[in-house]
N, C-alpha and C positions, 0 to 999 in steps of 0.2 A: 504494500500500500504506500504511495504516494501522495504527500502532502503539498502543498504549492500556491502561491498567491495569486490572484488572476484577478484582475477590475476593483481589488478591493475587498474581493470575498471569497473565502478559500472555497478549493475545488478540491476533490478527493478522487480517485481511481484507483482500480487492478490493472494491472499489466500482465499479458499473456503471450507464451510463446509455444507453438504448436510443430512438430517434428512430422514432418511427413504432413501437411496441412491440407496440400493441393487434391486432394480427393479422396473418396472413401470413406470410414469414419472421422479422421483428422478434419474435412470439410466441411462434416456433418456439425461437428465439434467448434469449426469456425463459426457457421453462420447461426449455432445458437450461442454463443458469446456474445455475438453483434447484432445489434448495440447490449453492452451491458451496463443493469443499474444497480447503483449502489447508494446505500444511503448515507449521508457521513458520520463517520464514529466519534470524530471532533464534539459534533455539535448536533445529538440524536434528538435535540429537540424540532430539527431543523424540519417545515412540512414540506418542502421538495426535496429531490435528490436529483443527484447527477446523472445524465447520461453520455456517454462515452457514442461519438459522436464517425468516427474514421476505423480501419482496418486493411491492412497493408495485405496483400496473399505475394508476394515474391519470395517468390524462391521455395514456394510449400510453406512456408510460416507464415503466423499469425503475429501481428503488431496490434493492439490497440492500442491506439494513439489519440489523448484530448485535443479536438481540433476547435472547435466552442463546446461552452458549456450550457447544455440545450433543459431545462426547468424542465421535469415533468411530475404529474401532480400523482401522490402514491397510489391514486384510486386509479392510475392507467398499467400499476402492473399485474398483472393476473396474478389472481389468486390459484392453485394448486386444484384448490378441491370445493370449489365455488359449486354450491347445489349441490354437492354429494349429501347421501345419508350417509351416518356412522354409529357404531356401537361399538364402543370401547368396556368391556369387563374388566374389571377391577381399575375402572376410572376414577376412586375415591383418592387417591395418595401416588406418591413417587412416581414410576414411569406413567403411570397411566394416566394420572391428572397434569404430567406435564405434556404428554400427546394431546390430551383433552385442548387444551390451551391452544397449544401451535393448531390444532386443525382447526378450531373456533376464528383464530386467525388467517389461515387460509381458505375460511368461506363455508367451511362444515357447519350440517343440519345433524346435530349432534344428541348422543342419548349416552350415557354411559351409567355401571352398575356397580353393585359392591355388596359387603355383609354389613359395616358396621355403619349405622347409623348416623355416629357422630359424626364420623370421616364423611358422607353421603351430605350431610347438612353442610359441614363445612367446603367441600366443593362447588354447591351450589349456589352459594356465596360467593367463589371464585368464577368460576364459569355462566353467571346469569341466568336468569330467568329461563329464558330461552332455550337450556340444556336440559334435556328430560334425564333426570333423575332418577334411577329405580333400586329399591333394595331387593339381590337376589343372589341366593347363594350359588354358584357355579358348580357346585359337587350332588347338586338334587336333579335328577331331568324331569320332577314336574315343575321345579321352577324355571327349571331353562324354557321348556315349554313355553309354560304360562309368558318368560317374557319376549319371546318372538313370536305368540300373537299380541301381544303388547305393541313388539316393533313393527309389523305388520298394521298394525290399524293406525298405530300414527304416520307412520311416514311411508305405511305400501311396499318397499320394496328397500333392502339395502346392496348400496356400492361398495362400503369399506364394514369390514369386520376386525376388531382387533382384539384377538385372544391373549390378554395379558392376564387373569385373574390367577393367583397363586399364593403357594405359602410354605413354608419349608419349618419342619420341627425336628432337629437335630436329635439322634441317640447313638449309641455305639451300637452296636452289628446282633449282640447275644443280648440288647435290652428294649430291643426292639416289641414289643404287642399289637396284637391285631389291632387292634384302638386305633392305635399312634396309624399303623400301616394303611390299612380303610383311609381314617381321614385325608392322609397324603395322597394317596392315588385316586380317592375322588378328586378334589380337587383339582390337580394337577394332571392327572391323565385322563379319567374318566369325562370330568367339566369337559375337557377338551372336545375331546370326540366326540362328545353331543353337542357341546355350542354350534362347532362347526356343522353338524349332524340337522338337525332341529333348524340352524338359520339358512339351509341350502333353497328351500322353496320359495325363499322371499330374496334371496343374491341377486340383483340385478346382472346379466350379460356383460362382461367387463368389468365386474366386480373383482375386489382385492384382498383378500384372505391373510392374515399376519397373526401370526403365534411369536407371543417372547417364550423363548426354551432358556439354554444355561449355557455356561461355559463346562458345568458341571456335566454335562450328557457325552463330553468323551475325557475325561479327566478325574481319575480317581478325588474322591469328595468323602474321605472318612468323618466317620459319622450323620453324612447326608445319603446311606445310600438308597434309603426308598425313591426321596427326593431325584437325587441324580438321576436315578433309571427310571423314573418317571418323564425327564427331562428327555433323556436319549430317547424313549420310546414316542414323543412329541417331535422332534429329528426325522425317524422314522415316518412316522404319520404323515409327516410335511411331504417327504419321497412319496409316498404310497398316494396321497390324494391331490400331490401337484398331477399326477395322469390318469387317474380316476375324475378330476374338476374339470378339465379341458373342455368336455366335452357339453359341461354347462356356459363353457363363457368365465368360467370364472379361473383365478389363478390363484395359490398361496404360495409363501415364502414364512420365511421363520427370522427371524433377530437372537442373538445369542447376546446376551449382554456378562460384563466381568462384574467385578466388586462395583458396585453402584452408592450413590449417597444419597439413600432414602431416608426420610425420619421412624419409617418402619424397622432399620437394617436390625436384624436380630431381636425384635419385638417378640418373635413366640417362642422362640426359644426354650424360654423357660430356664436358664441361667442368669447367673447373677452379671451384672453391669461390665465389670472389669475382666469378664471372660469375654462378654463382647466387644470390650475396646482392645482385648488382646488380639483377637481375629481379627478386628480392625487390623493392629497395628502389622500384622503379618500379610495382610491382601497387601497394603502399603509396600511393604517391603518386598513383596514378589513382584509389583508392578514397576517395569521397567521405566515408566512415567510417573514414578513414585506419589500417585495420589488416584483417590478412589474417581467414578467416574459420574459423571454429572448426569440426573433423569431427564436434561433437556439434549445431551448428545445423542441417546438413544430415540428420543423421541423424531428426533431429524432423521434419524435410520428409519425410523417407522413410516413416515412419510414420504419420503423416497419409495418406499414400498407399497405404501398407499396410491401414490399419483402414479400418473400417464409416465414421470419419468421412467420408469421401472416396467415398462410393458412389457418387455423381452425376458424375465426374470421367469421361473418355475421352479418353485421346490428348493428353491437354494436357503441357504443358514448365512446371512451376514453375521460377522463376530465384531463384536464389539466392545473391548474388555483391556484396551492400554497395552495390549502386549500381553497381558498375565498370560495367556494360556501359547504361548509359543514355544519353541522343546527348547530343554537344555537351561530353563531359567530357574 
């Protein structure tokens, strides 16, 4: 990013340079760059932004180049997901209510769910009026049920689906109880397969399907391992029903997110405080970016996978986790 003074009043820009530009994807790559807008980080109060104005193709590269600096008003840049339906599970907290958010912001007709109440009121308050709100446990399928025809009468048909609802309750291997087991795999695998299951009949054609799984699903995770292999088995499902969906129009992908910095992190655990800033402090230290990762990176993952950008995409796992799960760390 480049800073620069120009009439009085600064200008901001990216600069790009493209290898092989002159055709094929490289070209494709050019001519959605140009024009690129950007808003200034100077001065985010600012209600226009810049457009980058010029673009050089010699030699196969790309130059954007500030030729003037041409005012346009933020309502002429497309929104992502302007008129889409969405239903985001476990939309009450950390990743799901910071997806909540950015898609609100890219034009989403939004519904999202959850168990706990508090969190459900307190989102509502973040997300306005205008976000339907429902309390529903994802481990039941007569609630899943019940709530797509809920989604069905309000909004008829969904374009985005986003299976994030989950929860992990730590034990060692030999202490493990049907209890503890059951709850986890509803949850976390079962929710799964029927949210997806249950909201197929209302998917609109071109609909986008996104499960958050784990880093945990191919990385040994002692004392998570209901959890994990609940995780891997959601991986799986992603394979198995990106070509079983096809033929409705519709596509899924999965997000794999690392150590993440929810106000949830190690809530049910059921351990005392200083085992979980200990875990903290070891994701820390395994992460080659030495810090945990923010629920608005992921949620830019989600998005991507949401929008038209990601059309070509089937059944893939984006990893998204600093590094943590790379070999040899």
């Amino acid at each position: 990013m480049v800073k620069m003074q120009e009439n009085d009043e600064e200008t901001c820009w990216k600069t790009a340079l493209i290898s092989g530009g002159s055709s094929g994807i490289g070209l494709a790559a050019a001519k959605l760059f140009q024009p690129f807008q950007t808003t200034c980080p100077w001065h985010p109060a600012h209600s226009m932004c810049k457009r980058l104005s010029a673009c050089d193709l010699n030699f196969g590269k790309l130059r954007l180049i500030h030729r003037s600096a041409v005012l346009q008003p933020p309502s002429t840049i497309m929104k992502k997901l302007l008129g889409k339906t969405v239903l985001i599970t476990g939309g009450n907290g950390g990743i799901g209510l910071a997806t909540a958010q950015l898609f609100l912001e890219q034009g989403a007709r939004l519904a999202i769910t959850g168990r706990d109440k508090v969190s459900l009121d307190q989102a509502q308050q973040v997300l306005g009026p205008d976000t339907l709100v429902l309390q529903s446990d994802t481990g039941k399928v007569s609630e899943i049920e019940s709530l797509m025809q809920n989604m069905q009468s309000h909004f008829g048909h969904l374009d985005i689906l986003f299976v994030n609802a989950g929860s992990s309750q730590p034990a060692p291997f030999d202490k493990v109880g049907e209890a503890l087991f059951d709850d986890v795999i509803a949850t976390n695998f079962k929710g799964v397969f029927f949210t997806v299951q249950k909201a197929l009949p209302i998917l609109a054609r071109g609909a986008s399907v996104i499960v958050t799984t784990s880093i945990s699903n191919q990385r040994g995770s002692p004392n998570f391992g209901v959890y994990a292999a609940c995780k891997a088995a959601q991986r799986s499902l992603v394979q198995t029903l990106s070509l079983e969906l096809i033929p409705h129009g519709v596509r899924i992908n999965a997000v794999s997110p690392g150590p993440i910095n929810t106000p949830r992190f190690g809530h049910r655990w059921g351990v005392p405080q200083e085992v979980v800033q200990a875990a903290r402090a070891d994701f820390v230290r395994k992460s080659p970016m030495k810090r945990f990762g923010e629920p608005d990176e992921i949620a830019k993952t989600v998005l991507f996978l949401a929008s038209d950008d990601s059309s070509y995409l089937v059944g893939t796992e984006i990893v998204v986790d600093g590094g943590v799960s790379l070999p040899l760390l």
